[in-house]
N, C-alpha and C positions, 0 to 999 in steps of 0.2 A: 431417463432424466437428462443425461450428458446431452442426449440430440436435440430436446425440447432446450437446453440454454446454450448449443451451437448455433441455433436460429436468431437468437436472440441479438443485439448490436449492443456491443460495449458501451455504448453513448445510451440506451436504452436502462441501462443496467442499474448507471450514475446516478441518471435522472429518477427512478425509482428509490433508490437508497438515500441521495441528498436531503428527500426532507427529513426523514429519520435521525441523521445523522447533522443536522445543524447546530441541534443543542450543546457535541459534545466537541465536533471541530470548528472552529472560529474561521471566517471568511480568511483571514491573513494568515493561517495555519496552510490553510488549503492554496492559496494563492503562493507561500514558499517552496511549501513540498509540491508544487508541480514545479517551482522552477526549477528547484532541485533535480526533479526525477527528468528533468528533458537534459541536465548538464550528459556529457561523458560517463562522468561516473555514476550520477546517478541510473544512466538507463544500464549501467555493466551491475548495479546494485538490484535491481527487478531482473534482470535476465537472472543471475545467480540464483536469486531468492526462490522465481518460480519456472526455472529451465533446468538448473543443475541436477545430476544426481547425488547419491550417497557421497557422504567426502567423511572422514576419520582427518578428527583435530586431537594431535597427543597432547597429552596436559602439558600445559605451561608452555605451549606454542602460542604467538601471537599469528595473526595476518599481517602481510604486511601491508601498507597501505599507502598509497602514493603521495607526491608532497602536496598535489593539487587539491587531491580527496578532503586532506589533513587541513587546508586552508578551508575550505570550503566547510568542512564541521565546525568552525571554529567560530563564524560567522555566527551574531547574538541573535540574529532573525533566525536560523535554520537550526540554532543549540533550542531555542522556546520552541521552536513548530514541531521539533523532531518530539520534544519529551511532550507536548500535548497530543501528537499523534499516538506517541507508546501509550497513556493513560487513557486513552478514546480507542484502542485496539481490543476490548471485549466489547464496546458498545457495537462497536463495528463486524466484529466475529457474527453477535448475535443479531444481529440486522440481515447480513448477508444471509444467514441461518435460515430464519423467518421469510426470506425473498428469495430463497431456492424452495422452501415450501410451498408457497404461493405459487410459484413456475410451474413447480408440479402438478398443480392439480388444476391450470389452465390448460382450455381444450387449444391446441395448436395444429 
């Protein structure tokens, strides 16, 4: 399965999921959260997410987070895009779901 979606091109992947997925993220959701994710932080916020290993967070520790980061959350475009992405992230789980399904049982 893993080699059948190494073949596959990330731009391939998009273009399969986006029509699915129009309903629940709005063009201007999608249009923030990229600008977001090409800032600094945001691509140190994807590398973490899906590069990091194991990490132990002791209760009642905070992250710290940079002033620039801080500024950048605070922004009323990226505060609305972020929490309609969190509420469209089981639409989104179960689509990707349903589209490694389908990979699999295409002859490649």
């Amino acid at each position: 399965m893993l080699a059948k979606l190494d073949k596959i091109s990330p731009a391939e992947i998009y273009q399969r999921l986006a029509p699915a997925l129009t309903s629940v993220i709005s063009a201007d959701t999608a249009t923030e959260m990229t600008r977001y994710y090409n800032t600094a932080c945001g691509k140190q916020v994807i590398y973490k997410k899906y590069n990091s290993g194991a990490q132990l967070i002791m209760p009642g520790a905070t992250k710290a987070v940079p002033p620039e980061e801080k500024e950048e959350r605070k922004r009323a475009a990226y505060v609305k895009a972020s929490q309609e992405l969190d509420e469209a992230e089981p639409a989104i789980e179960h689509e990707a779901f349903k589209l490694v399904q389908l990979i699999n049982k295409e002859k490649r």
